[in-house]
LOFIMAR-329118 format. One record per residue: residue number from 1; x, y, z negated of N, C-alpha, C, CB in turn. Coordinates in Angstrom, 2 decimals. Glycine has a CB too. Example, Ala and Ser with C-alpha at 12.3 -4.5 7.8 and 13.67 -1.06 7.14 Angstrom:
- 1	13.19	-5.69	-7.80	12.30	-4.50	-7.80	13.20	-3.30	-7.80	11.31	-4.47	-9.05
- 2	12.85	-2.25	-7.08	13.67	-1.06	-7.14	12.90	0.03	-7.87	14.08	-0.60	-5.72
//
This chain:
- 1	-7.09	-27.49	-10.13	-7.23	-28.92	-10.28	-8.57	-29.27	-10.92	-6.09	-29.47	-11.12
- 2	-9.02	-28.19	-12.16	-10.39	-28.83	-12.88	-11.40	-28.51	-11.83	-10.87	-28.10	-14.49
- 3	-11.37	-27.88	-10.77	-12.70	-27.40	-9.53	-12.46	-28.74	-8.98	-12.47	-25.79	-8.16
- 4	-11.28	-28.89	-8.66	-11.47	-30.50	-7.47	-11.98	-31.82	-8.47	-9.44	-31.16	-6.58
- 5	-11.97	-31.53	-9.62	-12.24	-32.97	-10.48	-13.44	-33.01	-10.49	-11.76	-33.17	-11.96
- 6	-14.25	-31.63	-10.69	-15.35	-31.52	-11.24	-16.48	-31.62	-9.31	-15.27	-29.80	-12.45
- 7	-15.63	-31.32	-8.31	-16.06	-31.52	-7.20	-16.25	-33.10	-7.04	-15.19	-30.87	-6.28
- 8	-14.98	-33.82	-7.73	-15.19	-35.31	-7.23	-16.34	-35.99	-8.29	-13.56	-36.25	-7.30
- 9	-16.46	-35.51	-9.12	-17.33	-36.19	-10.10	-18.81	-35.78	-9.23	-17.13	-35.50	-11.93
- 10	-19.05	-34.46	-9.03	-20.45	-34.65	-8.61	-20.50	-34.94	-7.37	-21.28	-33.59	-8.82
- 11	-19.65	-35.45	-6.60	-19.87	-35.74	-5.17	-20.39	-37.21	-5.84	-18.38	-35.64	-3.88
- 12	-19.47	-38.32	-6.38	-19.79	-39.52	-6.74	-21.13	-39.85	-6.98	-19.15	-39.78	-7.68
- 13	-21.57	-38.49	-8.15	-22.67	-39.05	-8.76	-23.73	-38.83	-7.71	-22.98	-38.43	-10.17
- 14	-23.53	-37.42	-6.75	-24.54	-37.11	-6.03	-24.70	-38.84	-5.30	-24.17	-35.65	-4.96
- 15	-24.09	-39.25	-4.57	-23.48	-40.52	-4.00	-24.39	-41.64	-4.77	-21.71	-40.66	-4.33
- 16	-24.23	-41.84	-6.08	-24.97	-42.86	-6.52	-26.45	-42.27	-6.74	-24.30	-43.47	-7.78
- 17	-26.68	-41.39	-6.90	-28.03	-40.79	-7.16	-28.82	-40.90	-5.74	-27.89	-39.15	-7.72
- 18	-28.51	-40.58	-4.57	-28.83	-41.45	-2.94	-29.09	-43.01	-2.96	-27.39	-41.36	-1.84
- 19	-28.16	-43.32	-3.54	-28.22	-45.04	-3.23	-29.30	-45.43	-4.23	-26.60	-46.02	-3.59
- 20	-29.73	-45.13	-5.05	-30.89	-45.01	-6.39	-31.78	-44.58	-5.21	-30.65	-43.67	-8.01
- 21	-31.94	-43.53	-5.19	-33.18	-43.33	-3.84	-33.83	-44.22	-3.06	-32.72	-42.69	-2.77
- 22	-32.15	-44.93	-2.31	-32.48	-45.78	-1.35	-33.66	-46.62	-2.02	-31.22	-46.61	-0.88
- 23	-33.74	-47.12	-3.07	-35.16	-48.10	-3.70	-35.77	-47.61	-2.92	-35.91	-48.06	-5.24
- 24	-36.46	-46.56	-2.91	-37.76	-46.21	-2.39	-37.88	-46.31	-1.35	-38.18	-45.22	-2.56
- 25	-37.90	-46.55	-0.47	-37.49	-46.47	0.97	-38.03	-48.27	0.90	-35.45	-45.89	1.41
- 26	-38.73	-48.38	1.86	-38.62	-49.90	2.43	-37.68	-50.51	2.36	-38.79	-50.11	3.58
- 27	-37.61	-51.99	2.00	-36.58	-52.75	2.62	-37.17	-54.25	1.92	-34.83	-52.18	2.18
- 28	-36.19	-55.03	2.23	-36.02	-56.46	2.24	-36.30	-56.77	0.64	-34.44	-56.96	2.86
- 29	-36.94	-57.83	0.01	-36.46	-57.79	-1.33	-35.21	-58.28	-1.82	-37.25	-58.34	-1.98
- 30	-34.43	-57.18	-2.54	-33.04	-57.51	-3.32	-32.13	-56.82	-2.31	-32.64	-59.30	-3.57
- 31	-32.55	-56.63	-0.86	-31.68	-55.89	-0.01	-31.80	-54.26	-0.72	-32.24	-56.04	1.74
- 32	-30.91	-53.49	-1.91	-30.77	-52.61	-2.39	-29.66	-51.97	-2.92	-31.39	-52.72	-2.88
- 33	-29.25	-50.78	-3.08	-28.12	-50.61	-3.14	-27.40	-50.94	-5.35	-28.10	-48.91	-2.26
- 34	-28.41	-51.85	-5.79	-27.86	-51.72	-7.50	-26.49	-52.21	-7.66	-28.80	-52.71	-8.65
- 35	-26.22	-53.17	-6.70	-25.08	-53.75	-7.28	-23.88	-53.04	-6.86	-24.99	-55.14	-6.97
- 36	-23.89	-51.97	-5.47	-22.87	-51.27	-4.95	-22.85	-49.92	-6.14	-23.20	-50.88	-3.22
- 37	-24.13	-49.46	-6.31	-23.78	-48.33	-7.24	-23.03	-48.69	-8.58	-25.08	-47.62	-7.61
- 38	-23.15	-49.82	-9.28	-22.67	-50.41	-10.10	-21.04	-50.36	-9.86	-23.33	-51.61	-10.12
- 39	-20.69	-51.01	-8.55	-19.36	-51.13	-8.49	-18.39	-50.19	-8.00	-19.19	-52.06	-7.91
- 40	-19.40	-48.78	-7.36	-18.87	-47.43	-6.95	-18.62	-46.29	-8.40	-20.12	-46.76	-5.77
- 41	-19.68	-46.75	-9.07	-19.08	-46.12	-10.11	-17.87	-46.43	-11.47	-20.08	-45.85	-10.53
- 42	-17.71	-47.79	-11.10	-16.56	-48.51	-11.59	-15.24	-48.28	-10.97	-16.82	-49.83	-11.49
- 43	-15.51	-48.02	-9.84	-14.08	-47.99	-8.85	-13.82	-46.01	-9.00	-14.55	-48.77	-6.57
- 44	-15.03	-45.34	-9.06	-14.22	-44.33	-8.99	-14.51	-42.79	-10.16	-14.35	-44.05	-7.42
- 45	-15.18	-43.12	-11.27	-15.39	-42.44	-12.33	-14.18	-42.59	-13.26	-16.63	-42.84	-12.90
- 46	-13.20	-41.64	-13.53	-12.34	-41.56	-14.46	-12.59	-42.20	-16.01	-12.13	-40.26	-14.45
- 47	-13.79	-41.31	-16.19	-14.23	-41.97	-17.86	-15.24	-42.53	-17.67	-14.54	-41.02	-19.15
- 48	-14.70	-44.40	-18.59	-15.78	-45.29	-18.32	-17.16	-44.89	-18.70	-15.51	-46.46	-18.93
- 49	-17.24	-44.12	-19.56	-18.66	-43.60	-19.80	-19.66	-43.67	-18.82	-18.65	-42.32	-20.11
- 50	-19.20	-42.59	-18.03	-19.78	-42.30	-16.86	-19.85	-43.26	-15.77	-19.24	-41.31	-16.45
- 51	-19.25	-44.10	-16.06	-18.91	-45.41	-15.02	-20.52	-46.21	-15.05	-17.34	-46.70	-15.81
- 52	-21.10	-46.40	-16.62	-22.28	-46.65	-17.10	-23.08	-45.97	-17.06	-22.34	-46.90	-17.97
- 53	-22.67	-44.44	-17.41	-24.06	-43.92	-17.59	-24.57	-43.19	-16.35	-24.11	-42.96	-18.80
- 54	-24.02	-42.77	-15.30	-24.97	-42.56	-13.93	-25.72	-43.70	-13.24	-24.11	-42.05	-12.80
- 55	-24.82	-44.94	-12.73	-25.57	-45.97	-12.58	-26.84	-46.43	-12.79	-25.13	-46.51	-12.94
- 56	-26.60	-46.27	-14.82	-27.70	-47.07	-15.01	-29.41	-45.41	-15.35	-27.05	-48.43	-16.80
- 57	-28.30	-44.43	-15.69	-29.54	-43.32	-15.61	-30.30	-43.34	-14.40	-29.05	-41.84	-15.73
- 58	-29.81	-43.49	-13.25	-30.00	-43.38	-11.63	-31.08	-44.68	-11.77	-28.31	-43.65	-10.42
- 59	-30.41	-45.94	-12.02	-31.63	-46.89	-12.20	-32.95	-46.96	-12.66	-31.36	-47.58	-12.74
- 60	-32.85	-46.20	-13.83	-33.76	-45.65	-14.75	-34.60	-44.81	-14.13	-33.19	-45.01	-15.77
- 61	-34.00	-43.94	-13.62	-35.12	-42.87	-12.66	-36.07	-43.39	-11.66	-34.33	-41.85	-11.73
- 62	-35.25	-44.48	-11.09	-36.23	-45.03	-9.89	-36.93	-45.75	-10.35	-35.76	-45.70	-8.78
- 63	-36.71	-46.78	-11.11	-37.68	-47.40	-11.94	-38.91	-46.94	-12.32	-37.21	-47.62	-12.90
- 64	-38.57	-45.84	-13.25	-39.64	-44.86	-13.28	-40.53	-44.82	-12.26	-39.19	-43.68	-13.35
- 65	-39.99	-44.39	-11.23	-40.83	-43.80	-10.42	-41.72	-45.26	-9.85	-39.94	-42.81	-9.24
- 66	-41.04	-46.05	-9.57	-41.64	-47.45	-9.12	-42.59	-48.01	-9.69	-40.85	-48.39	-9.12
- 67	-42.18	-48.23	-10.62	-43.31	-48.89	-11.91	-44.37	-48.12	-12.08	-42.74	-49.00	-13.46
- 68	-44.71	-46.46	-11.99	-45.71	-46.05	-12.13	-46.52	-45.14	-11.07	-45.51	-45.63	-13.11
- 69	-45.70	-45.36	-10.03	-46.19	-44.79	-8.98	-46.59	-45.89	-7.28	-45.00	-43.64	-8.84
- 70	-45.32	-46.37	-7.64	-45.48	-47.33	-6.15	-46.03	-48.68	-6.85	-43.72	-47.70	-5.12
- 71	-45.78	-49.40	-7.97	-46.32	-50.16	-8.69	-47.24	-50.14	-9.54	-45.76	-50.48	-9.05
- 72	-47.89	-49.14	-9.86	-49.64	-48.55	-10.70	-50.40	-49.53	-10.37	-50.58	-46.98	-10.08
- 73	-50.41	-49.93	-9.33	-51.84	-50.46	-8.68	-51.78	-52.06	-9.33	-51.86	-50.41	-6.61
- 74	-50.35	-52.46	-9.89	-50.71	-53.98	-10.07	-50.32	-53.87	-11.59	-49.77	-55.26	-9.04
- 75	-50.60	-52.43	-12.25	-50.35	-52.71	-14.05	-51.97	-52.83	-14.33	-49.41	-51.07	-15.21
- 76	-52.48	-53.40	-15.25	-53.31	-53.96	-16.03	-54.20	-52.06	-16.53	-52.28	-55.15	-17.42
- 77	-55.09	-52.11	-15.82	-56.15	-51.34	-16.38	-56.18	-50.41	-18.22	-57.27	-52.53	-16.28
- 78	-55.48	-49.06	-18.37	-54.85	-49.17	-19.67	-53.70	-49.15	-20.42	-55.06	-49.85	-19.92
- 79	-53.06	-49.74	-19.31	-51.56	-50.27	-20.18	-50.73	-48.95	-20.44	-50.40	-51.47	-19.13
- 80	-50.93	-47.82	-19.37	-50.27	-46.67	-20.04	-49.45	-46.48	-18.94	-49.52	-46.88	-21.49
- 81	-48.38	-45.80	-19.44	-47.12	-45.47	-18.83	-45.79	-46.29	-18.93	-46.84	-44.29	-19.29
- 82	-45.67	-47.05	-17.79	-44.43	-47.91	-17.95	-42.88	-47.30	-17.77	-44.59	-49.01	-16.92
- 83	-42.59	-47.68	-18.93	-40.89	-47.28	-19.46	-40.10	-48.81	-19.00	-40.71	-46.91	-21.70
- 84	-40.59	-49.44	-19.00	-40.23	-50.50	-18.87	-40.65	-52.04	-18.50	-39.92	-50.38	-19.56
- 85	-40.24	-53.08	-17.61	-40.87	-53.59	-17.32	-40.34	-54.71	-17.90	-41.15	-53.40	-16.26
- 86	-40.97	-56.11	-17.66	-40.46	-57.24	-18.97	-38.44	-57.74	-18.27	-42.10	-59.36	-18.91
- 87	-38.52	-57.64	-17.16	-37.20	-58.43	-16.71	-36.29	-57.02	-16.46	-37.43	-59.60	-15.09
- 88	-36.56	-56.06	-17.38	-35.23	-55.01	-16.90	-34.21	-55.31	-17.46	-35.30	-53.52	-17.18
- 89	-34.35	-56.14	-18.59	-32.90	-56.05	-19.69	-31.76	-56.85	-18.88	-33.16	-56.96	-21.49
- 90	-33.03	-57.96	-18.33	-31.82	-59.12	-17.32	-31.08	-57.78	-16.65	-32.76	-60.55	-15.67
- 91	-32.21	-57.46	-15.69	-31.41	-56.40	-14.55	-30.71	-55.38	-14.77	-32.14	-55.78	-13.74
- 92	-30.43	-54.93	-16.26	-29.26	-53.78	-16.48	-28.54	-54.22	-16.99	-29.38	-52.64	-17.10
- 93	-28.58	-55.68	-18.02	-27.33	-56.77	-18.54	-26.94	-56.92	-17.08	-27.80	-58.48	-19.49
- 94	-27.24	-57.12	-15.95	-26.63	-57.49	-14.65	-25.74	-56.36	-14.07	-27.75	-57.85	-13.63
- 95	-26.12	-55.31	-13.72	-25.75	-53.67	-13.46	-24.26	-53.57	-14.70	-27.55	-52.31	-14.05
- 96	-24.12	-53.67	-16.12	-23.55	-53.76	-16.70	-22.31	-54.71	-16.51	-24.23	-53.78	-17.39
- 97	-22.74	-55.74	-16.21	-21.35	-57.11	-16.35	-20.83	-56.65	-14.76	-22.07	-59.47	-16.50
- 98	-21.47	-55.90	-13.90	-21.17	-55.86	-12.79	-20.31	-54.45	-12.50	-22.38	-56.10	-12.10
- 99	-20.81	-53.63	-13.51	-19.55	-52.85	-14.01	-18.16	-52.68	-14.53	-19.78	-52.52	-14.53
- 100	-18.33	-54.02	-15.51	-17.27	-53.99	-16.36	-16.44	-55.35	-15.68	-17.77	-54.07	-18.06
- 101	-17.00	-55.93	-14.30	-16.24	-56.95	-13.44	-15.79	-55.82	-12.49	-17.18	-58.33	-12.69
- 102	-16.47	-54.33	-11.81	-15.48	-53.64	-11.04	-14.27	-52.93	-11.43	-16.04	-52.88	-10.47
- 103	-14.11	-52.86	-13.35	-12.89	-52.21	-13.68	-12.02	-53.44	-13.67	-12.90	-51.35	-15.07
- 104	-11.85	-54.62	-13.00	-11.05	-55.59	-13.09	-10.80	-55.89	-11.88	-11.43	-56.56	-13.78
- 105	-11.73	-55.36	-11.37	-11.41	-55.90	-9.00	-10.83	-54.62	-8.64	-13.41	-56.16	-7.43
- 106	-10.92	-52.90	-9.23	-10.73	-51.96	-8.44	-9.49	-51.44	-9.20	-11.94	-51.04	-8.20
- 107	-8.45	-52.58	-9.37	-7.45	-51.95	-9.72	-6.91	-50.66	-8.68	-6.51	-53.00	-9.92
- 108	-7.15	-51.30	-7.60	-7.00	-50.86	-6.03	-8.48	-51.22	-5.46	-5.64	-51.84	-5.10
- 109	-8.42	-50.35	-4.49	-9.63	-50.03	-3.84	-9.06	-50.29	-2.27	-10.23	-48.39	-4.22
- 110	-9.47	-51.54	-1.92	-9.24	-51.74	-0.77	-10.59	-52.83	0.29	-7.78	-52.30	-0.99
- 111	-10.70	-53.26	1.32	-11.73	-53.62	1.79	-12.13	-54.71	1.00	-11.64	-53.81	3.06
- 112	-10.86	-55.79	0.50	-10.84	-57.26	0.04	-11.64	-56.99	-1.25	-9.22	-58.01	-0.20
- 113	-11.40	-55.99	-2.34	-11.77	-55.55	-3.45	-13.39	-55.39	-3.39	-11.00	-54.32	-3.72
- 114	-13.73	-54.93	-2.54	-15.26	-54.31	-2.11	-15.72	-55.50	-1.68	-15.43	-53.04	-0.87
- 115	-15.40	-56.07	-0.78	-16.57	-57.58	-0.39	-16.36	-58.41	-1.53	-16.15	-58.71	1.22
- 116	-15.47	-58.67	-2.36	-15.04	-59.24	-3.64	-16.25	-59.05	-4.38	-13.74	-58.58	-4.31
- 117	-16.09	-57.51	-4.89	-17.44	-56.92	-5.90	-18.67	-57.10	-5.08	-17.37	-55.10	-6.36
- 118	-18.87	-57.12	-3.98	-20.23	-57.33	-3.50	-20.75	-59.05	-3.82	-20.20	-56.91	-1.77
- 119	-19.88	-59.45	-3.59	-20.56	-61.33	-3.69	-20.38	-61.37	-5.42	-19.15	-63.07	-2.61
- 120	-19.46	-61.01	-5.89	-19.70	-61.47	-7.67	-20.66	-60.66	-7.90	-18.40	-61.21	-8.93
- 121	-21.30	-59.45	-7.74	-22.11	-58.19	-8.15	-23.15	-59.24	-7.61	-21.86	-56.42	-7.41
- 122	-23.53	-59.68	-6.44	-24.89	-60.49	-6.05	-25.13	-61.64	-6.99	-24.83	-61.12	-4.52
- 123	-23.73	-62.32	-7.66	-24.00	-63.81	-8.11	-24.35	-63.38	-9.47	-22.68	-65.01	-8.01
- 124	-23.52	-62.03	-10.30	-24.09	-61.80	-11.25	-25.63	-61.63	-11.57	-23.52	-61.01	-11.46
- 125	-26.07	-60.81	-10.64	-27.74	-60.37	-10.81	-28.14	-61.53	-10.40	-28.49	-59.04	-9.90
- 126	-28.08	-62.83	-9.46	-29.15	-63.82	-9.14	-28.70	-64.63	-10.49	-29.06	-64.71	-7.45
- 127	-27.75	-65.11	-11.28	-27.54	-65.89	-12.68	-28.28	-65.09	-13.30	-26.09	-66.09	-13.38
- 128	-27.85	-63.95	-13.57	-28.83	-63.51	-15.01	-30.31	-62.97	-14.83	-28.08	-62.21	-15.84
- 129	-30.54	-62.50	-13.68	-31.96	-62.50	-13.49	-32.95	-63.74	-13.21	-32.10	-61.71	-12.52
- 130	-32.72	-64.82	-13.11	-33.39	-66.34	-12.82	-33.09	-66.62	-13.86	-32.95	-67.41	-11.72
- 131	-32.40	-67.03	-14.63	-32.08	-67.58	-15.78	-33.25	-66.61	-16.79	-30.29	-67.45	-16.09
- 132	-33.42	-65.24	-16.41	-34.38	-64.68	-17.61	-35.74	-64.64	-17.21	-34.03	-63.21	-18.09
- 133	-35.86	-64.74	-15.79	-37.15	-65.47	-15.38	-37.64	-67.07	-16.02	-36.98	-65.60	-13.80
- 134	-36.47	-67.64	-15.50	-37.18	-69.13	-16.34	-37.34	-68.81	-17.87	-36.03	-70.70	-16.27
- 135	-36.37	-68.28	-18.80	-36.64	-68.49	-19.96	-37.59	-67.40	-20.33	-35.50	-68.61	-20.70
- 136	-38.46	-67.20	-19.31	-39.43	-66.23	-20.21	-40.91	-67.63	-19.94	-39.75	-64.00	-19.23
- 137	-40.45	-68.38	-19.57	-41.55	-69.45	-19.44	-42.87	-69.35	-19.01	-41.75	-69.93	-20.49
- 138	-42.94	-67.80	-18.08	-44.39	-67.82	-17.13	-44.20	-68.37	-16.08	-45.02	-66.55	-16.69
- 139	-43.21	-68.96	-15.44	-43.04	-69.48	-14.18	-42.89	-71.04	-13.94	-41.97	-68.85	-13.70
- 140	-41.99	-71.31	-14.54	-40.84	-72.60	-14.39	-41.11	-73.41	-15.91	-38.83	-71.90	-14.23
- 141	-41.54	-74.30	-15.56	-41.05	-75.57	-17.29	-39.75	-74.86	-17.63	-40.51	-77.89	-16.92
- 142	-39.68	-75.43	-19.11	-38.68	-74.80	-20.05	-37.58	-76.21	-20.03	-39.47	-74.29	-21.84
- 143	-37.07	-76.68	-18.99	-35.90	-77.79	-18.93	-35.28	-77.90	-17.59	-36.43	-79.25	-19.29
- 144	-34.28	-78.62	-17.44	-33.53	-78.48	-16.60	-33.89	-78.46	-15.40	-32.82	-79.10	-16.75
- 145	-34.81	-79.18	-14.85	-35.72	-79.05	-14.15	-36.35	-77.96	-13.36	-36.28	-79.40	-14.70
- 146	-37.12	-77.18	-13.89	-37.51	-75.95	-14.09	-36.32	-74.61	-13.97	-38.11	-76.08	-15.42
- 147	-35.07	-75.09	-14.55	-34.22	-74.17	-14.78	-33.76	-73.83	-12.66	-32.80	-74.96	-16.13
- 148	-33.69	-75.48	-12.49	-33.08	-75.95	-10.96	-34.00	-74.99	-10.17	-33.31	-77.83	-10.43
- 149	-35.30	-75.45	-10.24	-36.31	-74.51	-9.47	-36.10	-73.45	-8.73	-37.08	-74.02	-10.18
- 150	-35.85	-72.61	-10.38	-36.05	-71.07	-10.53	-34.69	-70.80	-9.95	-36.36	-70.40	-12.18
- 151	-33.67	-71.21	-9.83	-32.25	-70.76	-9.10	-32.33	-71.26	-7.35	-30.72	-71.71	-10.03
- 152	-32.84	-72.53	-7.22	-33.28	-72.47	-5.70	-34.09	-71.79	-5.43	-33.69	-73.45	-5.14
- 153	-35.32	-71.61	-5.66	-36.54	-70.06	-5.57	-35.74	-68.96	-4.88	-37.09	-69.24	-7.39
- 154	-34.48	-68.77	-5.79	-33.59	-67.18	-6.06	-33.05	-67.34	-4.82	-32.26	-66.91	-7.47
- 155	-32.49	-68.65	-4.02	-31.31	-68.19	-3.17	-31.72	-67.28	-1.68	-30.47	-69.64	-2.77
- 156	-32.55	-67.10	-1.61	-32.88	-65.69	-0.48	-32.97	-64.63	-1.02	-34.17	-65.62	0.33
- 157	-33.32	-64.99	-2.14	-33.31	-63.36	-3.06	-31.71	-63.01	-3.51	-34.40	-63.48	-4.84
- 158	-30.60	-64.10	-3.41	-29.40	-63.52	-3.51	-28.56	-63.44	-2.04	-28.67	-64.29	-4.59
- 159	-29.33	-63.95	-0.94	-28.43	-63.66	0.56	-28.97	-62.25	0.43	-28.90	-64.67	2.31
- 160	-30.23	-62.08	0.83	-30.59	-60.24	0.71	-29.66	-59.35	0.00	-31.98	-59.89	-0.16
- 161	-29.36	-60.16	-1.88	-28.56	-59.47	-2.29	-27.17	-58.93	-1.88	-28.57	-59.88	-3.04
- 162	-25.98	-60.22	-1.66	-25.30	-60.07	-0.57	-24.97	-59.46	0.12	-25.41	-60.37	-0.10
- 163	-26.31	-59.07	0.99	-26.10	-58.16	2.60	-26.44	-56.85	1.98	-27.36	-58.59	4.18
- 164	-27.07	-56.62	1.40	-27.32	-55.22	0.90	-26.14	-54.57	-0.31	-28.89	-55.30	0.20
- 165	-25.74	-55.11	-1.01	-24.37	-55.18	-1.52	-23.12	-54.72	-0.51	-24.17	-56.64	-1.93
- 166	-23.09	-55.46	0.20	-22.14	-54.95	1.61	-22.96	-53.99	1.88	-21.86	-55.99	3.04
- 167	-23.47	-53.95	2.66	-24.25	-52.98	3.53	-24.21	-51.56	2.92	-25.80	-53.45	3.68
- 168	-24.67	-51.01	1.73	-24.72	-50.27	0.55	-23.20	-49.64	-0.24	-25.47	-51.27	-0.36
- 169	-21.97	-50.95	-0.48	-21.20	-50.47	-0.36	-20.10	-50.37	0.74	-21.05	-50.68	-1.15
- 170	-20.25	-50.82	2.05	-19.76	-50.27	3.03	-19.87	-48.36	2.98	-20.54	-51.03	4.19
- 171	-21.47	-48.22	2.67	-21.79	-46.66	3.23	-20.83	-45.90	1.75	-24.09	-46.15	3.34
- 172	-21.25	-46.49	0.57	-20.53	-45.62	-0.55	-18.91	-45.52	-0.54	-20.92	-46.24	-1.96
- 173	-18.38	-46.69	-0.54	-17.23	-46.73	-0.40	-16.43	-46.27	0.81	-17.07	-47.74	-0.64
- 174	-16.82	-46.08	1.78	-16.14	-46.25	3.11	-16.91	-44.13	3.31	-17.00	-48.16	4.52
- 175	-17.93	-44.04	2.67	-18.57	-42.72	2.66	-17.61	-41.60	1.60	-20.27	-42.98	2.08
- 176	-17.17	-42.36	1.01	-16.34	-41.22	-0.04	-15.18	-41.42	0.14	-16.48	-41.27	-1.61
- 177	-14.37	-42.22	0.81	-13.31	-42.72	1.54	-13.27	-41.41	2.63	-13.61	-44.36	2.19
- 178	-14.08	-41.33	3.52	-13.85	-40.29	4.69	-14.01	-38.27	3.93	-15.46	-40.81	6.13
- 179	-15.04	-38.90	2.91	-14.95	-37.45	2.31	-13.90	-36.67	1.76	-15.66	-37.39	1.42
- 180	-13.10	-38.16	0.83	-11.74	-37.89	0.17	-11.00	-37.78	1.32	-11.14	-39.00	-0.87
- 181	-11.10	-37.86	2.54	-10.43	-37.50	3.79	-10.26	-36.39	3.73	-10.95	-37.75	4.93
- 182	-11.59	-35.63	4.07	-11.78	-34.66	4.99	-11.47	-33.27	3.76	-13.50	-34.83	5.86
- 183	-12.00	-33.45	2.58	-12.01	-32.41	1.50	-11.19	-32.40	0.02	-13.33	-32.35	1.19
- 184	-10.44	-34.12	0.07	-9.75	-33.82	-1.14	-8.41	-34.20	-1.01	-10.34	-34.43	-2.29
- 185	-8.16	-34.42	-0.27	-6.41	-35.16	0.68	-6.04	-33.90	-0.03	-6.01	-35.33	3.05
- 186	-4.65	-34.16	-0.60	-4.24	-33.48	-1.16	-2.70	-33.90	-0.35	-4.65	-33.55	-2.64
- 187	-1.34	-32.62	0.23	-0.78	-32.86	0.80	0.57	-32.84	0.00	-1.08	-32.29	1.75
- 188	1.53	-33.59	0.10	2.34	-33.49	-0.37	3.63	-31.88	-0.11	2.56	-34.78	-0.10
- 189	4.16	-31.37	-1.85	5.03	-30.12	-1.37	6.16	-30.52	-0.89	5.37	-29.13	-2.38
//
């Protein structure tokens, strides 16, 4: 039993550690897999720990790599080595609430559950990431106004989210779905 646990744990993580990848790879902006890894590791990590901490380590890695490799060219002459960029806190407070909203949708793991977590997982990251764009006050006036802006601005940046949310957890969910098929079906004596 501890070989098949320890099989399902690193299949998962291998699983979210791919969809972390996926960043790199071209695509749409916001069309990415953060909010499915968020809600794949909510739906199927035993200890919440781990529910948090692959997700957001996996995030962390690509980041890394983004910020100082595919993004070098637009840091400021000097600045060093980026650990961090100014709007990550929004985007892992987002990854986070979008975690601790899939231990409340995946009581059960079923299709309704998954397009569920995909549209709240999108509405979470477009609220708290616009909202920390305006209030960082390089963009948008600091009033309601301004606030309106910066959330109409967002709404293509949350259909992308959306479709890539689905899209992302279609492959995770519906991908470890056929695996737990094929290698962990366990038959009744």
């Amino acid at each position: 039993m501890s070989n098949k646990v320890n099989l399902q744990f690193g299949v998962i993580t291998l699983m979210i550690l791919l969809a972390a990848i996926s960043r790199l790879l071209p695509h749409p902006p916001n069309f990415t897999a953060v909010g499915a890894m968020g809600l794949f590791g909510a739906a199927f990590f035993n200890r919440k720990v781990f529910a948090f901490l692959i997700p957001l380590v996996a995030m962390f890695l690509t980041d890394l790599f983004l910020n100082n490799v595919i993004y070098a060219q637009y840091i400021p002459e000097g600045q060093g080595f980026m650990w961090f960029t100014g709007g990550s806190s929004w985007i892992y407070g987002a990854i986070i609430l979008t975690i601790f909203a899939g231990f409340f949708l995946f009581k059960k793991v079923n299709h309704l559950s998954v397009i569920a977590g995909s549209l709240i997982s999108a509405l979470i990251f477009f609220l708290l990431t616009n909202f920390g764009l305006w209030s960082s006050g390089m963009m948008y006036p600091m009033n309601a106004a301004g606030l309106g802006a910066c959330f109409a601005a967002g709404i293509p940046f949350l259909l992308n989210s959306i479709l890539g949310n689905l899209f992302y957890g279609g492959l995770l969910f519906g991908g470890y779905y056929a695996i737990q098929q094929r290698f962990f079906k366990t038959t009744a004596a």
